[in-house]
FIKOLZA-1660 file (N, C-alpha, C; in steps of 0.1 Angstrom, whole numbers, plus 5000, padded with zeros to 4 digits):
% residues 50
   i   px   py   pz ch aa at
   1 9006 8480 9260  A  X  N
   1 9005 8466 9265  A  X CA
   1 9018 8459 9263  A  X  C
   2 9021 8454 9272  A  X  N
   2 9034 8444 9273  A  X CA
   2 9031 8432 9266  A  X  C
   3 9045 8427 9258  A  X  N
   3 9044 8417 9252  A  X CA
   3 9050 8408 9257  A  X  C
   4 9043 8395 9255  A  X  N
   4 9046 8382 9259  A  X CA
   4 9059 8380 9258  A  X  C
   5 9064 8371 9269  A  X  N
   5 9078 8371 9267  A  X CA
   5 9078 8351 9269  A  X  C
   6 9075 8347 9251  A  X  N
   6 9073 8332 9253  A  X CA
   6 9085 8321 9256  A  X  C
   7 9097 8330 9252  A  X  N
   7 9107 8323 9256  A  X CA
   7 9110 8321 9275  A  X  C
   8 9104 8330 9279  A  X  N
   8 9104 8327 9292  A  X CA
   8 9095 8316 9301  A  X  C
   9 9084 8318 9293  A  X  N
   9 9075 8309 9297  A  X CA
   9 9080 8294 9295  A  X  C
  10 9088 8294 9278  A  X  N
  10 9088 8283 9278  A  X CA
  10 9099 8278 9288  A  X  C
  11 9107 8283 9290  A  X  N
  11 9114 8277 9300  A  X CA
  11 9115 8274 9315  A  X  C
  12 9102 8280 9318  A  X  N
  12 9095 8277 9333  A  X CA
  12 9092 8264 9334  A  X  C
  13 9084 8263 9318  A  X  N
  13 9077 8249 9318  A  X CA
  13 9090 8240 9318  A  X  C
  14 9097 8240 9313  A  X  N
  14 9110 8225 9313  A  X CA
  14 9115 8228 9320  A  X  C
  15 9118 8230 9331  A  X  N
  15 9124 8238 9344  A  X CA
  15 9114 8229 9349  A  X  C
  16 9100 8232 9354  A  X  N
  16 9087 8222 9357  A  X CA
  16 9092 8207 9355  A  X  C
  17 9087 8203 9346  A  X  N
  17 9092 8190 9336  A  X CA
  17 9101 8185 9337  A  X  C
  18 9114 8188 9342  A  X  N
  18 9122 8184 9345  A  X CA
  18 9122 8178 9361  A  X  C
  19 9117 8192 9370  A  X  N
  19 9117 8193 9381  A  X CA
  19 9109 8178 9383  A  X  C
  20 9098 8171 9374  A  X  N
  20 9086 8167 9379  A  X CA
  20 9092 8149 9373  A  X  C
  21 9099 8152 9364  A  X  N
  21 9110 8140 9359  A  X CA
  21 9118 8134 9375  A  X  C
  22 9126 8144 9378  A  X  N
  22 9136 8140 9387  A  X CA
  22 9130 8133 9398  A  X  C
  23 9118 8139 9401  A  X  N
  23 9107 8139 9414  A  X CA
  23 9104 8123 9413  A  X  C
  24 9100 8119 9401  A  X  N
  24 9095 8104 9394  A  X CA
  24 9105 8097 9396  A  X  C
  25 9117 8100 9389  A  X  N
  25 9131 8088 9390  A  X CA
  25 9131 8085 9404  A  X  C
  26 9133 8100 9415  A  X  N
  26 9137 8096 9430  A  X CA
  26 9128 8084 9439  A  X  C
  27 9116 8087 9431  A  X  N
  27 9105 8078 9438  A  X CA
  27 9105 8059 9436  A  X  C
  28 9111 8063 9426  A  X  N
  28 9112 8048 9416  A  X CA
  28 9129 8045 9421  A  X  C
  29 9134 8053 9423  A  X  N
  29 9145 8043 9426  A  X CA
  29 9148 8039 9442  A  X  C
  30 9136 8050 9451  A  X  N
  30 9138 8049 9462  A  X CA
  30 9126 8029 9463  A  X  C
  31 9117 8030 9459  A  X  N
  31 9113 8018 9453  A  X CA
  31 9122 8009 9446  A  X  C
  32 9132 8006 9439  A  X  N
  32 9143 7997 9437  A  X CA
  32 9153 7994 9450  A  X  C
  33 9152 8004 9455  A  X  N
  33 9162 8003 9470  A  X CA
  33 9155 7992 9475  A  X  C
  34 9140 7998 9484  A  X  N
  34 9136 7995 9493  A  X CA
  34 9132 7977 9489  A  X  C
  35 9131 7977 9478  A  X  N
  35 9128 7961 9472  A  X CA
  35 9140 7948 9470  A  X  C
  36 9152 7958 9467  A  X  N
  36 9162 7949 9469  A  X CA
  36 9170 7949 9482  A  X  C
  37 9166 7957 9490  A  X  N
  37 9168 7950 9505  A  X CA
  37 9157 7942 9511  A  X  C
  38 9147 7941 9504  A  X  N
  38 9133 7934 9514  A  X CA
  38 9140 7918 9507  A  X  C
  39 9147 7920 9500  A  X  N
  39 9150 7908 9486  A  X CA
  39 9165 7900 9496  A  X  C
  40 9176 7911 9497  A  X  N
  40 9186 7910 9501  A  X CA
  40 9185 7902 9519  A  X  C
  41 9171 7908 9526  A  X  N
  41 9173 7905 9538  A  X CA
  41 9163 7888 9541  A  X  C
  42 9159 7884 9528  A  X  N
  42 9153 7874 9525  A  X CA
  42 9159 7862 9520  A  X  C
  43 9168 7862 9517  A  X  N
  43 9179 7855 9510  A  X CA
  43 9189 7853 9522  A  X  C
  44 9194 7863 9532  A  X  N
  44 9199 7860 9541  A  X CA
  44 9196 7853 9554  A  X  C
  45 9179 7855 9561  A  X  N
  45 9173 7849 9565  A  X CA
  45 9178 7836 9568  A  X  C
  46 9170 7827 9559  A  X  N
  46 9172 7812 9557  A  X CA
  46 9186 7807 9559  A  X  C
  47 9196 7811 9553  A  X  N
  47 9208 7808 9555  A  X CA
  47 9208 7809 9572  A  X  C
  48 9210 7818 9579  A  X  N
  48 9206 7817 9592  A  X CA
  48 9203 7810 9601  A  X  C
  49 9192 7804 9593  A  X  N
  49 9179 7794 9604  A  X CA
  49 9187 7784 9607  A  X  C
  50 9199 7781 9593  A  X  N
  50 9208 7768 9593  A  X CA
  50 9214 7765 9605  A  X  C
% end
């Protein structure tokens, strides 16, 4: 019978976890983007109307 090879496993998993980290930051900063242009194009607006 073949024996576990736990070090490999474990590094699948933080390989995962990391993968699933990065996935989270991109989402959240694509959300800071999209909010400071809805912010940026609001602020410029008004000045405008002037």
């Amino acid at each position: 019978m073949a024996k576990p090879n736990y070090s490999f496993e474990k590094r699948q998993r933080e390989i995962a976890k990391k993968k699933q980290q990065e996935e989270k930051d991109a989402r959240k900063r694509e959300e800071r983007e999209a909010a400071r242009a809805a912010s940026d194009n609001a602020a410029k607006k008004p000045a405008s109307d002037q």
